[in-house]
N, C-alpha and C positions, 0 to 999 in steps of 0.2 A: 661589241661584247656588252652584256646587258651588267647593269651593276644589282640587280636583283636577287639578294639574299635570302633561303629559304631559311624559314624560323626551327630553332634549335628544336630539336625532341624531346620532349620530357622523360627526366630520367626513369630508368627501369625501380618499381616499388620493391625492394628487398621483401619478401611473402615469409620472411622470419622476424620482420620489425613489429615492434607492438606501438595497437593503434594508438590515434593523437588520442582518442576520448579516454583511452583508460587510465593513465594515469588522474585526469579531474576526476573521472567517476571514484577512481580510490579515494581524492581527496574528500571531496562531497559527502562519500560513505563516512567515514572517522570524523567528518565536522557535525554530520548530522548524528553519527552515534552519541558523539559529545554534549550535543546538545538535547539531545535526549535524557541521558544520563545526568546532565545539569538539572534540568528541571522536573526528572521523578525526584533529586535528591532534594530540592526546593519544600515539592513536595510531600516530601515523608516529614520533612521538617517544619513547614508550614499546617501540617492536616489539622491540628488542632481548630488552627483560622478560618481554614477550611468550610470544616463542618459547621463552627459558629455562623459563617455566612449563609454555607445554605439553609440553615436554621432558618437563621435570619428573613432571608428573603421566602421561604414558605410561609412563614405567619405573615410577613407583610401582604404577600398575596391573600389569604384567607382576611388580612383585617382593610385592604384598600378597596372594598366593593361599598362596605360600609362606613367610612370615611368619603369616599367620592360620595353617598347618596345623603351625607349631611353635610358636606360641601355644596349642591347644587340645593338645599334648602337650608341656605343662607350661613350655616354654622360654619369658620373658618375652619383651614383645616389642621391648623396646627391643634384649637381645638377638638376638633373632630375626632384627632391621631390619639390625644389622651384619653376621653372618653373612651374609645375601642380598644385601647390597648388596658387601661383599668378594670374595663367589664372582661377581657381576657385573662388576667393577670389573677379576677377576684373569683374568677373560675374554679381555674386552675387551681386556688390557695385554698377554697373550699372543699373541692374534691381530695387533694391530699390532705385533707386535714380530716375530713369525715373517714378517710380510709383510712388513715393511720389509728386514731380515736379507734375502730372497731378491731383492726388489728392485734391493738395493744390490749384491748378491755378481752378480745378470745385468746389471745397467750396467755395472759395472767389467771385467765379462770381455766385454761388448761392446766396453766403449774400448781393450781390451786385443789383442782376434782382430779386431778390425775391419775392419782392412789384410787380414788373412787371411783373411775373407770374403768382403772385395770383389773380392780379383784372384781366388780362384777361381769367383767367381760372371764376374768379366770373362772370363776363360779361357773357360768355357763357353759363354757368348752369342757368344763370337768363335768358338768351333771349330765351333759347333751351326748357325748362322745366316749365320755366312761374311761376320762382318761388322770394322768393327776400333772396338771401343770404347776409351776409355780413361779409365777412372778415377784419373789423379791426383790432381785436385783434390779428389773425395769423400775416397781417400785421407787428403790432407793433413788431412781435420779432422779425423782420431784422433790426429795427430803434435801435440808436444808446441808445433809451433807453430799448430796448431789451431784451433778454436774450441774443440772437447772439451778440448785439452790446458790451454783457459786458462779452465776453468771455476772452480777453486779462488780464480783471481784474481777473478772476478765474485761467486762470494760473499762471500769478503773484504770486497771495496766494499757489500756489501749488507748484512751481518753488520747493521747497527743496526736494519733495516728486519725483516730475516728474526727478530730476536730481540723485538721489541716486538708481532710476530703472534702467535710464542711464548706470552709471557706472557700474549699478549691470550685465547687458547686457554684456556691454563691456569686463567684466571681463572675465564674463563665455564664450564669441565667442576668448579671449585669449587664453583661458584653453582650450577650444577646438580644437584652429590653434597647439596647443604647441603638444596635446596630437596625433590629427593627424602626423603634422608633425613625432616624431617620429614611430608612427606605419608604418610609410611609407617608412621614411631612413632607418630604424631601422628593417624591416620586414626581411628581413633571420637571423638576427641572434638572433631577438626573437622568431622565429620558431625553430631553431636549441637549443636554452635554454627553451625554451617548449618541444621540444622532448627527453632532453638529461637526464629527466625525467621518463620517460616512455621505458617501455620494447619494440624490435624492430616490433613487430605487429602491437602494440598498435601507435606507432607513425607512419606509412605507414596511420593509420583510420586517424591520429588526419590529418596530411596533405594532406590526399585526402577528407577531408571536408573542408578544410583551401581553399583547390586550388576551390574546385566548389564551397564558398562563395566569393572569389576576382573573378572569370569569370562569371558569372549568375549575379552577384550582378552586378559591371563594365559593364556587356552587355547589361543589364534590364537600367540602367541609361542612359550608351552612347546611346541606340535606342530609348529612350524618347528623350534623349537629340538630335541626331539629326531629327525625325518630329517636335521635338518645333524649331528647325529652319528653319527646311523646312516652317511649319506653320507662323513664324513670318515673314518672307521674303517677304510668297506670301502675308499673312494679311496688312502687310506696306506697298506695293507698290497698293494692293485693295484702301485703306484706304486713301492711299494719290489721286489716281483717284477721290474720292467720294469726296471729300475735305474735310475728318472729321478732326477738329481738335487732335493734337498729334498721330501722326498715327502709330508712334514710339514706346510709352510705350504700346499704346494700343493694339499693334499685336507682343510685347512682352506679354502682360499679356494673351494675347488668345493662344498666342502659348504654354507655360508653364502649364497655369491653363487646360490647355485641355488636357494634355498629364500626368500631373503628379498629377493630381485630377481625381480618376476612377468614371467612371460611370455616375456622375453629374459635371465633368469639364468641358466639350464641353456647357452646359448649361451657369455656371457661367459665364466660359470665353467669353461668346457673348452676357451677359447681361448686362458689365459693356458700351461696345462702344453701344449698339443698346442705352443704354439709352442717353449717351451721345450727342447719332447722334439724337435723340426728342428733348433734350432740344437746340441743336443746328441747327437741320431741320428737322421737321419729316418725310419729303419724302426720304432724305437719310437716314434715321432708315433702310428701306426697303431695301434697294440696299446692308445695313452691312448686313440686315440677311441674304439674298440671298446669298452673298460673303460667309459667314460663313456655310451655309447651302449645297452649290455643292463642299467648300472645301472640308467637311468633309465625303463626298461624296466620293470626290477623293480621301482621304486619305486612308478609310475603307478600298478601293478594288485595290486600287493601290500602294499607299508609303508605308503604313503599312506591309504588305502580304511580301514585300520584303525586307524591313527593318529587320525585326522581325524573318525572316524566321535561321537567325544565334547563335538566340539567345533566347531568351525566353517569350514567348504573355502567360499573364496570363489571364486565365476564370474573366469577370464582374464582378461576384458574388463573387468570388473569392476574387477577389482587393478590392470591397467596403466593404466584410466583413471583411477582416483584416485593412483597413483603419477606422472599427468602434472600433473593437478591440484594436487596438493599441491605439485610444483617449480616450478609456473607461480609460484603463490603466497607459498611460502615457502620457493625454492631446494632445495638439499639434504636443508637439514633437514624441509623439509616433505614430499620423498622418501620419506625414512625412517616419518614421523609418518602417512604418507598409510594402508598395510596396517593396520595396529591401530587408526584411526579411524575406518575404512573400516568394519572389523572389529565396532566397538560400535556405529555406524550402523546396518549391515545388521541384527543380535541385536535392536534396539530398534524397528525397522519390521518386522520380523518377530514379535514381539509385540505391538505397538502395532496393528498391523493385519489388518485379518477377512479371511481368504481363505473361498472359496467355489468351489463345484465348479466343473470348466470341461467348456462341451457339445465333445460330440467331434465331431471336426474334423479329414478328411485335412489341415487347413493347421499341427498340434498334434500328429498321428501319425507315426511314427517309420515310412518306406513300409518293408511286410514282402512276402515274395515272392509271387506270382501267384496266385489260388486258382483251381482249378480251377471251373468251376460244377457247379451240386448242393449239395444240402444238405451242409453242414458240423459238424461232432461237436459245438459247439455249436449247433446246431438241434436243439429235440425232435420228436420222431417225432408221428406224426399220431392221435390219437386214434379210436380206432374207432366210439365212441359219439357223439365230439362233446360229451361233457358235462365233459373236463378241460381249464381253463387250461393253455399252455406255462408253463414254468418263465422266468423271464429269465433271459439270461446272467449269467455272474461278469462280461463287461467292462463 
């Protein structure tokens, strides 16, 4: 008799029991909602830092092309770092200072002729229309019993509100010089403590995205930056011909708002002098559009095309969708942040991804005019023998 035992059967699966995986998957589900929910809350509470940082690191991008290129001519770079962040700094101080200065000097000579605006603009709607308007009441609110005239008084009352915005400002463009600054002196050997992280593949990826956000981003700023000076040069010396008042701030603020406002800057930027140039002549209004109108002319097909040609021209649609997207998101400032991340976006899916030929296609062809029929200069002629291939065309 054989002592050979056959092995037991495995039991029958109950086809109403619930699988092994579901109950982990439930778990996994609520650890990972959890932690999700951890870390938006982080970050609702954190965003202030947030956006300081990304701040932060777009100007360091825009200011480490020109620090690295006085670095390798010999200036150290701690050096280097202060230099371009004071030419930055001295910028900035001056543009908002020229624009406020003109701001302040056309409010105040609005509250001032205002009365004198309005009765002769009534005069004329009465003599023109044959009507009888009367403006007193508009009037009244440049008088000193006003609204305008008791505006000193409402600041007054607000002074403690208006000055703790103030500082609040001040703080955070602190926080932001500090946190610059380092990313800037500080930029290789926090690339080298970011990589020294990361296995040797993986850090070649991290710094050849590092290098096309400091060059795209730095090149996308510096070629705004130099048409807004090309634009401001030839705008001030326009403007000073035309005798507009402040011809200074005002072909600052055309040169900048035109260049680094997509799609509706060229707009803004020649709205604020043409108005200015009505209340101060309206026959010069005309001669600013004009000015602003063949610049931009010359810019399109001339300074731009070669400017840009080293660096990087993003698609209209392009810029003003990410310029809506970044305020949806991050208000103003993410306005501002929207163009230069835009900017290292596009450089990195532009590398990052294969292009290949595209079949041609009247719906891809640019329509050209009529052809007559018959052979065309590119068609080759007919062989006598029959024993030559045609050439293909160049297109």
């Amino acid at each position: 008799m054989s002592d050979h035992t056959e092995p037991e059967a495995p039991a029958a699966r109950d086809p109403d029991a619930m699988p092994r995986w579901v109950p982990r998957a439930i778990v996994l589900f609520f650890v990972t909602l959890a932690g999700t929910l951890a870390i938006y809350w982080v970050l609702v509470r954190l965003r202030d830092l947030v956006v300081i940082l990304l701040v932060s690191l777009v100007i360091s991008f825009a200011l480490e092309p020109a620090v690295n290129t006085m670095e390798r001519r010999g200036i150290p770079r701690g050096v280097g770092t202060i230099l371009s962040f004071l030419a930055f700094v001295l910028f900035v101080v001056v543009f908002f200072v020229a624009i406020g200065a003109l701001l302040t000097d056309q409010i105040v000579n609005l509250i001032e002729e205002g009365p004198t605006y309005i009765e002769e603009t009534q005069d004329w709607i009465n003599e023109t229309f044959d009507t009888n308007v009367d403006a007193d009441e508009l009037i009244a609110e440049f008088t000193d019993q006003g609204r305008l005239g008791n505006l000193a008084t409402d600041l007054a009352d607000n002074i403690v509100d208006v000055t703790s915005r103030v500082v609040g400002v001040l703080f955070q463009i602190l926080t932001v010089s500090l946190f610059t600054f380092y990313l800037v002196a500080e930029g290789p050997k926090l690339r080298h403590t970011v990589c020294s992280f990361l296995p040797e593949d993986r850090q070649r990826e991290v710094l050849r995205i590092w290098e096309i956000a400091i060059q795209k981003t730095g090149g996308y700023i510096y070629s705004r930056a130099l048409l807004a000076l090309a634009s401001s040069i030839v705008h001030a010396v326009a403007f000073t011909v035309i005798d507009l008042p402040f011809p200074l701030p005002l072909a600052l603020w055309v040169g900048l708002i035109s260049q680094f406002v997509p799609v509706v800057g060229t707009y803004l930027a020649g709205l604020l002098p043409i108005l200015i140039a009505v209340i101060d002549d309206p026959v010069s209004a005309l001669w600013v559009l004009v000015v602003i109108v063949v610049y931009q002319q010359i810019e399109n097909y001339l300074l731009a095309p070669r400017v840009t040609a080293r660096t990087m021209e993003m698609h209209a649609a392009v810029a003003f969708g990410a310029v809506i997207a970044g305020a949806a998101i991050l208000g103003p400032v993410g306005a501002v942040l929207a163009l230069p991340v835009a900017a290292t976006v596009q450089a990195f899916l532009s590398t990052a991804i294969q292009r290949h030929e595209v079949t041609a296609s009247p719906l891809i062809a640019p329509a050209g005019p009529a052809r007559k029929p018959g052979p065309g200069p590119a068609e080759p002629a007919a062989s006598s023998d029959g024993d030559d291939e045609p050439e293909p065309s160049a297109g």
